[in-house]
C-alpha positions in Angstrom: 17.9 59.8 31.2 18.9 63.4 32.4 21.7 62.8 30.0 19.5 62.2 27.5 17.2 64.7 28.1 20.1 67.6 28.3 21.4 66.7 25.1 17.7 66.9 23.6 17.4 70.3 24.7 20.8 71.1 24.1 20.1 70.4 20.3 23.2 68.4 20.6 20.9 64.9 20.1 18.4 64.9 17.6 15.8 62.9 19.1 12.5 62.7 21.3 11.8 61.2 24.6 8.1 59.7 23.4 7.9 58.4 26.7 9.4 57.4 30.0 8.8 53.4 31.6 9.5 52.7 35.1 10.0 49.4 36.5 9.4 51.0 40.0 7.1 54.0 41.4 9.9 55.1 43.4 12.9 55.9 40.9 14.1 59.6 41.5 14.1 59.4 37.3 10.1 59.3 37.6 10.2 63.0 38.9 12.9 63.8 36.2 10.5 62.8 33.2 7.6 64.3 34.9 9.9 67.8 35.3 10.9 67.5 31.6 7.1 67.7 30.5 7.6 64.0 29.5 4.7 61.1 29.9 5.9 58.5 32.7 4.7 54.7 32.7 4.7 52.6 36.0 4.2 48.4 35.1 5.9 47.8 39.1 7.9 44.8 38.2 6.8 43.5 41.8 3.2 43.1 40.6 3.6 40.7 38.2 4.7 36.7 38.9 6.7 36.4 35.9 8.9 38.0 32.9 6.9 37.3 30.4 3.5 39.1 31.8 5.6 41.8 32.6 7.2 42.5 29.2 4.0 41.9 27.4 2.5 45.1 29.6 5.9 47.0 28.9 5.6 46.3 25.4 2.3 47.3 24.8 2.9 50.7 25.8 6.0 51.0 23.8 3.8 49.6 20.8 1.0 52.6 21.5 4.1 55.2 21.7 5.5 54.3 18.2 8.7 54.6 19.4 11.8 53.7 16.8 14.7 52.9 19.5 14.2 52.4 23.4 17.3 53.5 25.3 17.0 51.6 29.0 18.7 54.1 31.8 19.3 52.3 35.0 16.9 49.4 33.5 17.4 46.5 35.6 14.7 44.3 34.7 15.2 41.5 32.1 12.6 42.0 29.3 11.7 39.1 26.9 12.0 41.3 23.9 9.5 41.0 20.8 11.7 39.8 17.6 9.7 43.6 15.8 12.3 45.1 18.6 15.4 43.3 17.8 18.4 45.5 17.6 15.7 48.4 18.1 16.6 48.5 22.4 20.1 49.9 23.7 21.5 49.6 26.9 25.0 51.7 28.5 26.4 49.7 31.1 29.3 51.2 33.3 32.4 48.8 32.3 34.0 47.0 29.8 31.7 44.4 28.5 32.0 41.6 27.8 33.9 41.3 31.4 32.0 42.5 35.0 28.7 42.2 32.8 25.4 40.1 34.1 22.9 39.6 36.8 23.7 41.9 39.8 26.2 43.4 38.2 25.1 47.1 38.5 26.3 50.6 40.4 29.0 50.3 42.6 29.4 46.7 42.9 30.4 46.9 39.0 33.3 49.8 39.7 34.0 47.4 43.3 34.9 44.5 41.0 37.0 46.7 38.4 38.9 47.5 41.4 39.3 44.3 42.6 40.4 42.6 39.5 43.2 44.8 39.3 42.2 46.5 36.1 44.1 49.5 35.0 41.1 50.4 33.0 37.4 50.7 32.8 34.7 52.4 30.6 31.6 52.4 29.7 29.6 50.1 26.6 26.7 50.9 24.6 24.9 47.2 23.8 21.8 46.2 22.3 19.9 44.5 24.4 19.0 40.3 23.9 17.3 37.8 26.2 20.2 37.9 28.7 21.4 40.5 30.9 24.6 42.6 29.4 25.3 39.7 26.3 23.8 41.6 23.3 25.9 43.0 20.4 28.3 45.6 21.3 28.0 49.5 19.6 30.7 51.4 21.4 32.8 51.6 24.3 34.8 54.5 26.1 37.4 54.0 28.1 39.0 55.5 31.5 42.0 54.6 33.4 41.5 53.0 37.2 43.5 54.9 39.0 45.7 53.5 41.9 43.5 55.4 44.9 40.4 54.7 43.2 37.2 53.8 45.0 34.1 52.7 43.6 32.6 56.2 43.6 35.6 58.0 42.4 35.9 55.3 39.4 31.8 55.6 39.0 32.4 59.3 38.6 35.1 59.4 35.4 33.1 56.2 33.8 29.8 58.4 34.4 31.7 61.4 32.3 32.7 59.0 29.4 28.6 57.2 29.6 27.4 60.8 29.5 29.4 60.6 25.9 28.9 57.1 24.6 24.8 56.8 25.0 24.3 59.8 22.7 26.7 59.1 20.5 25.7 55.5 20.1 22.0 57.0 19.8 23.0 59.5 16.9 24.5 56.7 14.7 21.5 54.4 15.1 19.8 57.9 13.9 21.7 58.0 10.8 21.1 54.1 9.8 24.9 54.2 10.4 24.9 50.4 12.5 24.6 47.4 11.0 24.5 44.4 12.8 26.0 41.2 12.0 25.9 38.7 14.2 27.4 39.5 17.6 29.5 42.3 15.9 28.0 46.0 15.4 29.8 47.5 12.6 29.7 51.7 11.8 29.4 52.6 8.0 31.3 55.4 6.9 30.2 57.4 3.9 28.2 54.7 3.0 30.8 51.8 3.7 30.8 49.6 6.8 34.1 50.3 8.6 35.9 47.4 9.3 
C-alpha cells in the first residue's frame, strides 16, 4: 500500500486510494492510510463465523466508495467476490505463480520454499483475484534470480524491489482499458491490438 501510495504522490501512478479495508485492527498499514489522509475500514475477519458474512460487509463498503479496481496489499483473507467485481480486484503475490501459490503460502515461508525447491529464480505476479487463493488470471510477472546464499529475507528483499514495480504497472494498464481477459489468459493490447 505504501508503494501505492508513493507512486500516487509521486505522479508516477495515476490513481486514487478511495479507501483503505483492513481485515485486522492491528495491521501497521492501518496507521499508513491514516498518515496518508486516507479513510481506513476495520470488518475484523475474527468477528464473523463465515466467508460469506464477511465479504458481504467488505463489499458493501467497497460498493458505497465507488471504487473501479481494488488492489489487495498483504490481503490474506479469502473473499467470495460479487460477479459486478469480476476481473475488477488485483492481487501481487511474491513468486512465480502458478508454483508456491495457495493457502498459507505468504511472507517468508513463500521465499523459504523458493529456496528449498532449488529454484534459480523467483519474482513476483500481479493476478486477478477468483474464489480461490492465488488461481486467478495472470497480468504480469517480474523476475529475480535466487541467489546461491540466499535466505528468505535476502530473496524477500530483491522480489519486494521487482513487486514495488509490477503492482503499479499492472494498475496503469488496467487504467488505460489495456487488459483483456480471456479465459485464464490476461492479454495487453498494443495500440489498440491485443499482443499475443
Amino acid at each position: 500500500m505504501q508503494n501505492l501510495i508513493d507512486h500516487i504522490v509521486s505522479r508516477s501512478l495515476n490513481a486514487q486510494i478511495t479507501m483503505v479495508i483492513a481485515s485486522r485492527p492491528d495491521l501497521p498499514g492501518i496507521q499508513r492510510a491514516i498518515d496518508a489522509k486516507l479513510p481506513v475500514h476495520v470488518v475484523d475477519r475474527r468477528n464473523f463465523g463465515d466467508a460469506s458474512s464477511f465479504s458481504a460487509t467488505v463489499f458493501e463498503h467497497i460498493d458505497a466508495a465507488g471504487v473501479d479496481l481494488i488492489c489487495c496489499a498483504g490481503w490474506l483473507c479469502l473473499l467470495e467476490i460479487p460477479s459486478r467485481y469480476e476481473n475488477r480486484i488485483m492481487n501481487i503475490h511474491p513468486a512465480l505463480l502458478p508454483s508456491f501459490g495457495g493457502k498459507g503460502m505468504y511472507g517468508e515461508r513463500v521465499h523459504r520454499a523458493v529456496i528449498d525447491a532449488g529454484c534459480k529464480v523467483s519474482g513476483c505476479t500481479v493476478h486477478f483475484v477468483d474464489a480461490t487463493y492465488d488461481t486467478g488470471p495472470i497480468i504480469l510477472q517480474r523476475t529475480c534470480p535466487v541467489l546461491d546464499d540466499d535466505t528468505p529475507q535476502t530473496l524477500a528483499h530483491r522480489v519486494f524491489d521487482e513487486e514495488k514495480q509490477a503492482y503499479p504497472h499492472a494498475i496503469r494498464l488496467f487504467a488505460e482499458g489495456q487488459l483483456v481477459v480471456e479465459g485464464r489468459r490476461v492479454l495487453v493490447r498494443t495500440d489498440g491490438e491485443v499482443g499475443r
